[in-house]
C-alpha positions in Angstrom: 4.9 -23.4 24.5 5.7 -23.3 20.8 7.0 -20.7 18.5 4.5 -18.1 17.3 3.3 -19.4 14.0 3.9 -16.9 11.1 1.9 -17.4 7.6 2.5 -14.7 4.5 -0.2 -14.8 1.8 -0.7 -13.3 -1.2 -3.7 -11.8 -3.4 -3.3 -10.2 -6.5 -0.3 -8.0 -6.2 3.3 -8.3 -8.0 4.7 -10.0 -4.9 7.2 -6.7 -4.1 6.4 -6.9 -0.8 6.9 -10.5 -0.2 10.4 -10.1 -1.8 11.2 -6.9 0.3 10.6 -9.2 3.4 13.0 -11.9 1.8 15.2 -9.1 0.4 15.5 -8.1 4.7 18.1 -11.1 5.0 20.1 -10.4 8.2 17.4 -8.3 9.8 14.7 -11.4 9.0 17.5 -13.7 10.2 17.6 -11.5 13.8 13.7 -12.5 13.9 13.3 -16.0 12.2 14.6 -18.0 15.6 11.8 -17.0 17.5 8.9 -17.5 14.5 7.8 -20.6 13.0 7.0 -20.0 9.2 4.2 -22.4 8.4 3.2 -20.9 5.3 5.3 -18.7 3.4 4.6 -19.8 -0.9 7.2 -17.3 -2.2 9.8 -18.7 0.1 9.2 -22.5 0.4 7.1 -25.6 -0.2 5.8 -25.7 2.9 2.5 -25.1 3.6 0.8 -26.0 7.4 -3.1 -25.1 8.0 -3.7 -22.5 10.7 -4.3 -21.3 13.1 -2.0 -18.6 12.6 -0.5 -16.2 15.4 0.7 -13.7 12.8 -0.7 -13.5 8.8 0.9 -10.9 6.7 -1.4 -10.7 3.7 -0.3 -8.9 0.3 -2.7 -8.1 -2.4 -6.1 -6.7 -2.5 -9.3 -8.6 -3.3 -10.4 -8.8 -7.0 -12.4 -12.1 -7.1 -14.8 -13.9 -5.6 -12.3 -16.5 -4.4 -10.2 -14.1 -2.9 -13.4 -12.6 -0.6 -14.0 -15.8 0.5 -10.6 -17.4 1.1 -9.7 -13.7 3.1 -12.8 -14.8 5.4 -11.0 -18.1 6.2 -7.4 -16.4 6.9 -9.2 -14.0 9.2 -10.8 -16.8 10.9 -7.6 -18.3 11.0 -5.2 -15.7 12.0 -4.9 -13.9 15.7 -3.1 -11.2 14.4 -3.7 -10.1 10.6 -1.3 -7.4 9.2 -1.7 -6.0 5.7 1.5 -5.4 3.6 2.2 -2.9 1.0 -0.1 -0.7 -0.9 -2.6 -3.3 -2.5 -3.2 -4.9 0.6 -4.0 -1.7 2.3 -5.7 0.6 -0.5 -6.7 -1.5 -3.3 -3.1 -0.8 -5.2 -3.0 -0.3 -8.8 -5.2 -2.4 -10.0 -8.0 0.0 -8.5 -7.5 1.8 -11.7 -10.1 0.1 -13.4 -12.4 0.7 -10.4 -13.7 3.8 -12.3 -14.1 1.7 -15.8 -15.9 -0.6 -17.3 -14.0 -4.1 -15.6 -16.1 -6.0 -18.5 -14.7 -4.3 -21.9 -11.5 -4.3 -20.1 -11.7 -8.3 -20.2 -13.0 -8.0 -23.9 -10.2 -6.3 -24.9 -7.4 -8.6 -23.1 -8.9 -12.2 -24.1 -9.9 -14.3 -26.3 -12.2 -15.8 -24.2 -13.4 -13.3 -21.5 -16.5 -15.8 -20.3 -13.9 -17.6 -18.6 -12.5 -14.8 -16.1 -14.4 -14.1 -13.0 -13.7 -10.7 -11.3 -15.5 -8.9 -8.7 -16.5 -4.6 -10.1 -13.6 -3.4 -7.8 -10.1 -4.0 -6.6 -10.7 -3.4 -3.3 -8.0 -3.5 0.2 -8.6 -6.3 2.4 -10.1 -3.8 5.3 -12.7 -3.9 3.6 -14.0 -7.4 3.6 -12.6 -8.3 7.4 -10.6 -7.1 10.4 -7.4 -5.8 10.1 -4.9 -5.5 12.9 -2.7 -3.9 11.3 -2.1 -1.6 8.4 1.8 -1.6 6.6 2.2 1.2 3.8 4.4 1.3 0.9 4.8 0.5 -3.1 7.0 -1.6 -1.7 6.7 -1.7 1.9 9.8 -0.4 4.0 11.6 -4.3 4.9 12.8 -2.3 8.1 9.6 -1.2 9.5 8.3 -4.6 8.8 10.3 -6.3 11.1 10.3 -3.0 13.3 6.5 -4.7 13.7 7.5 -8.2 14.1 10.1 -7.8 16.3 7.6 -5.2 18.6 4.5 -8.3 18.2 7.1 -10.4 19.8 8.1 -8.2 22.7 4.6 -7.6 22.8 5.1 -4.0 22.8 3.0 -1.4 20.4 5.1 -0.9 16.6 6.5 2.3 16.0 5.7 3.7 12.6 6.1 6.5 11.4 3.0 9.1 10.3 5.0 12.3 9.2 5.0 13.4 5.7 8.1 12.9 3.2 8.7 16.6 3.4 10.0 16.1 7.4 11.9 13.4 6.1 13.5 16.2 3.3 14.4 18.3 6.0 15.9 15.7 7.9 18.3 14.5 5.3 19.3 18.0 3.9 17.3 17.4 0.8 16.9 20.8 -0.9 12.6 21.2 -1.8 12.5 20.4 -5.7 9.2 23.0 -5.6 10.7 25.2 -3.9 14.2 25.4 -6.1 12.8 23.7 -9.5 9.3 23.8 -9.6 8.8 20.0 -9.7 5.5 18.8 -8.3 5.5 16.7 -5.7 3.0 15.0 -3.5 5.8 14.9 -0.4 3.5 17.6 2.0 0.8 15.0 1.5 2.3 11.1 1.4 3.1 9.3 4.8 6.8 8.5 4.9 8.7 5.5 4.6 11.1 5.7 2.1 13.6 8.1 3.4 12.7 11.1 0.8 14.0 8.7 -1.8 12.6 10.6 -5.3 13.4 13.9 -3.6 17.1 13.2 -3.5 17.6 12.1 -7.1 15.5 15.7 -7.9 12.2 14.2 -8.8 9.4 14.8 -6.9 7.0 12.3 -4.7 4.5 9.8 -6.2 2.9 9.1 -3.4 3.9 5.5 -2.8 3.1 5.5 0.7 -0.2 6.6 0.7 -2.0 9.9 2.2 -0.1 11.2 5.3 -2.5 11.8 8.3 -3.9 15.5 9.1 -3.5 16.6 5.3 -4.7 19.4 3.7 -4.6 17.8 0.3 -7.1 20.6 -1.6 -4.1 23.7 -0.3 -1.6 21.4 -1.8 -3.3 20.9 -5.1 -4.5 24.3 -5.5 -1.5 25.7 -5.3 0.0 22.9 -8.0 -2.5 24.2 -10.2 -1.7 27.9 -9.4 1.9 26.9 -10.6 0.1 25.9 -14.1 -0.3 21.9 -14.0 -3.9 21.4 -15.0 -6.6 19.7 -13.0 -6.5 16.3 -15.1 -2.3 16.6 -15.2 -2.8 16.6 -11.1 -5.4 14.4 -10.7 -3.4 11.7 -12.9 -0.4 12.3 -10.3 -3.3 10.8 -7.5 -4.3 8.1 -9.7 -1.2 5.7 -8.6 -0.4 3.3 -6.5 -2.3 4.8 -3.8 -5.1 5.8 -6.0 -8.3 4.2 -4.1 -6.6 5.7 -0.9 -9.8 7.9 -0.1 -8.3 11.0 0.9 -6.4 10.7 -3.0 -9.6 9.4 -4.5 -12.0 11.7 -3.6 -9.3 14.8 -4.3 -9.1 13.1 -7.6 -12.7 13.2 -8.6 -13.2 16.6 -7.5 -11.1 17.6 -9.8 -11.9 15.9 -12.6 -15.5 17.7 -11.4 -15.1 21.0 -14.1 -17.6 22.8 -11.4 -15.4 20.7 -8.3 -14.5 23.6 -5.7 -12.6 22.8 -2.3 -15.1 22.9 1.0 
């Protein structure tokens, strides 16, 4: 029996995450023996058709070429794991979700007739099956071959679902609330980057996406209480994670002037 066959794709995204697999080196090396990479475009010219035992797909879905070539990855893929926070949430090219996509286009080119978009940036859970679900603005290189390396001892990955503040805590970070006042969105975003912004005294942007079990309305209420205004923290939602729907709909209710938490 061959090696399991591995195949990285990318949508519309900045390729961050495909470099911070490639930026992995010795811990990719520890895993590349036992792959076969058949279709990899940011690391090499060559380019197999599936099937697939293990797509890792960056980017989120903005055309409609990129809904219908997802459909024929899916079909081709036993395993389908998203990367990064495009793939998974629509990333920041969501932004326009909540404009007008067409006088965007009129103001970029000369010739917007020729560009075909679909109305939103959407992640690709939305148009197929995904298996799963990688976080991060870039994603963690370590937890991505934490899921490799647990697909190919066919055991279940271990990721973790606690909130920058534990991670704070863990590392002897001081709170930048709590001692300067900085906002941060570290009670509410899923960790993954070891506190990173919290230890060079700034505070979270999120770049991990909503945490699980939040109680996102306590945290902005109490950012407003400490005199950021509704638009100043619905902007700090509108970022890479912004189509995240636990940060999206936090976002338009407070952009709501009558919005009130439930």
């Amino acid at each position: 029996m061959g090696k399991p066959r591995l195949a990285v794709f990318k949508f519309a995204s900045c390729d961050g995450c495909q470099l911070s697999l490639l930026d992995a080196e010795d811990q990719l090396l520890s895993v590349a023996d036992a792959l076969e990479i058949v279709y990899f475009p940011e690391a090499t010219s060559r380019m197999e058709a599936g099937p697939y035992d293990i797509s890792l797909i960056e980017g989120s879905i903005t055309t409609p070429h990129d809904a219908t070539r997802i459909q024929q990855i899916r079909r081709d893929s036993r395993f389908l794991m998203t990367i990064g926070a495009c793939a998974t949430s629509g990333g920041i090219q969501a932004l326009r979700n909540g404009a007008d996509s067409a006088e965007f286009m009129r103001s970029v080119y000369a010739t917007p007739g020729y560009i075909e978009v679909l109305e939103h940036s959407t992640p690709i859970a939305d148009h197929v099956a995904v298996d799963f679900e990688l976080r991060g603005c870039p994603i963690n290189q370590y937890q991505l071959i934490e899921v490799i390396q647990s697909l190919l001892a066919g055991r279940t990955p271990r990721t973790p679902g606690h909130s920058v503040c534990l991670d704070c805590k863990r590392r002897g970070t001081v709170c930048v609330t709590v001692a300067q006042g900085i906002a941060c969105l570290g009670p509410v975003t899923q960790s993954g980057c070891n506190a990173l912004c919290p230890s060079y005294n700034r505070g979270c942007y999120g770049c991990f996406g909503p945490a699980s079990q939040i109680n996102l309305v306590s945290l902005t209420s109490q950012m407003e209480q400490d005199g950021a205004s509704r638009q100043e923290i619905s902007n700090s939602l509108q970022n890479f994670n912004n189509n995240a729907p636990a940060f999206r709909e936090e976002s338009r209710r407070l952009q709501d002037r009558n919005g009130e938490p439930d």
